[in-house]
VMD Tcl script that draws the C-alpha trace (Angstrom):
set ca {
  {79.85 110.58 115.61}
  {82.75 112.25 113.69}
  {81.95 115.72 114.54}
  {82.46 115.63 118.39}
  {85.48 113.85 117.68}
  {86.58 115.86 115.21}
  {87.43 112.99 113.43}
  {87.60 112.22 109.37}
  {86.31 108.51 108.04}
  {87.94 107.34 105.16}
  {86.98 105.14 102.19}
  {86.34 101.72 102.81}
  {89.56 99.98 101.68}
  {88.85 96.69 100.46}
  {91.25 95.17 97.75}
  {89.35 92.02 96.34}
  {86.85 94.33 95.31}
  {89.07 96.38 93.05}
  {90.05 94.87 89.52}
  {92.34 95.98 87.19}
  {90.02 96.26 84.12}
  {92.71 97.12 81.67}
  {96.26 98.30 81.26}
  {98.84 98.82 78.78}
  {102.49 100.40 78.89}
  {103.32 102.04 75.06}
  {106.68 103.77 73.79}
  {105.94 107.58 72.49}
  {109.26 108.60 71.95}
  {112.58 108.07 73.26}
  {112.52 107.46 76.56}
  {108.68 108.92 77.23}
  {106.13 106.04 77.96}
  {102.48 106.23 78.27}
  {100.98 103.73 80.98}
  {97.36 103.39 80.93}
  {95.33 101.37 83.43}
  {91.52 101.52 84.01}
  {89.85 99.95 87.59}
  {86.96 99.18 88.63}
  {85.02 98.67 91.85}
  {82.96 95.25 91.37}
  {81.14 95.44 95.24}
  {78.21 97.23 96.34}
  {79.79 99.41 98.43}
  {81.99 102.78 97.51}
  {85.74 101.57 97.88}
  {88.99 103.85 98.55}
  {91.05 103.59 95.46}
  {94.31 101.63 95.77}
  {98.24 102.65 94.84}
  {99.46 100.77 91.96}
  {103.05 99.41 91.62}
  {103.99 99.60 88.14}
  {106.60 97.33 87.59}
  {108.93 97.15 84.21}
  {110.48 93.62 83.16}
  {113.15 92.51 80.63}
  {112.69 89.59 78.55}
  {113.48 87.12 81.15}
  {110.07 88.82 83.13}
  {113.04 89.69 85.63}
  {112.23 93.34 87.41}
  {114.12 96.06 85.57}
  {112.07 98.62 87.56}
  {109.69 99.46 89.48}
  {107.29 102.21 90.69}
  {104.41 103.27 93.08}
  {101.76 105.62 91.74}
  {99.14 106.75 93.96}
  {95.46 107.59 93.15}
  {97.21 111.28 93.37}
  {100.04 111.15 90.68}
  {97.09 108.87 88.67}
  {95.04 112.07 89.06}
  {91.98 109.49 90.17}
  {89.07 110.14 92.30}
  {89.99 108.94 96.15}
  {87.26 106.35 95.48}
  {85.05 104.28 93.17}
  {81.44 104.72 93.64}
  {79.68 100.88 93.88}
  {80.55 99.46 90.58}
  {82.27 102.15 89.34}
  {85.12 102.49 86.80}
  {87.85 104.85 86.41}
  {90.40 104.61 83.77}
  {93.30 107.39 83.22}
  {96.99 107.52 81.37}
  {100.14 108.85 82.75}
  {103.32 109.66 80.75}
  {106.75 109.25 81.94}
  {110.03 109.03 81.30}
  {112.15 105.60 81.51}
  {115.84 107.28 81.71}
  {118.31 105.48 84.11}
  {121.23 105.62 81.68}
  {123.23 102.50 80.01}
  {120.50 100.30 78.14}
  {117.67 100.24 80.95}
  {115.29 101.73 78.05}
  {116.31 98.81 75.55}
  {115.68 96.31 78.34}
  {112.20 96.82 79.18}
  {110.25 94.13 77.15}
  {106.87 94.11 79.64}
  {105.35 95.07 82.84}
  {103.32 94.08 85.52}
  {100.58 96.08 87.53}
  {99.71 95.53 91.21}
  {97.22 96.91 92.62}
  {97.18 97.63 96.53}
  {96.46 99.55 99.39}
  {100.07 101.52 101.47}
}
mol new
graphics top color blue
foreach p $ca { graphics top sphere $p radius 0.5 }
foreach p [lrange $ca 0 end-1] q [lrange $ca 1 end] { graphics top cylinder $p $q radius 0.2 }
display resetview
């Protein structure tokens, strides 16, 4: 039906079937960070991979800061095949000035769909 209507259909987006497998958030150097996160599809059906909000806490698990990565800036596929798995690093740098570096004690990872 999409080529008389010139139209484009999209991965299915469907965010209880997407699981964050696996993540971690590691110092390299200064203020350079590795975050590493692996997903994976657990329904029968290819599913449109989700943004993920990366968000950095202090030791109170207050928000220190946070960010939104898309399947893009992840360099991930724009989906996961039926019960698929992707897993990928990113590094960046954590440099607002003051102590923001010497705050960050965790994270959290969200994944969702914009």
């Amino acid at each position: 039906l999409c080529v008389p209507l010139q139209c484009n259909v999209q991965p299915y987006q469907h965010i209880a079937s997407v699981v964050v497998d696996g993540s971690a958030f590691n110092k390299l150097r200064g203020n350079t960070y590795r975050f590493a996160l692996g997903l994976k599809n657990q329904s029968a059906a290819p599913v449109a991979l989700p943004a993920v909000e990366l968000t950095l806490t202090d030791t109170g698990d207050q928000p220190v800061l946070r960010r939104v990565l898309t399947p893009l800036e992840l360099g991930a596929p724009a989906a996961l095949l039926a019960g698929g798995e992707w897993s990928g690093s990113l590094e960046m740098d954590v440099a607002l000035g003051g102590d923001m570096p010497a705050r960050i004690a965790g994270y959290r990872v969200l994944a969702f769909y914009p």
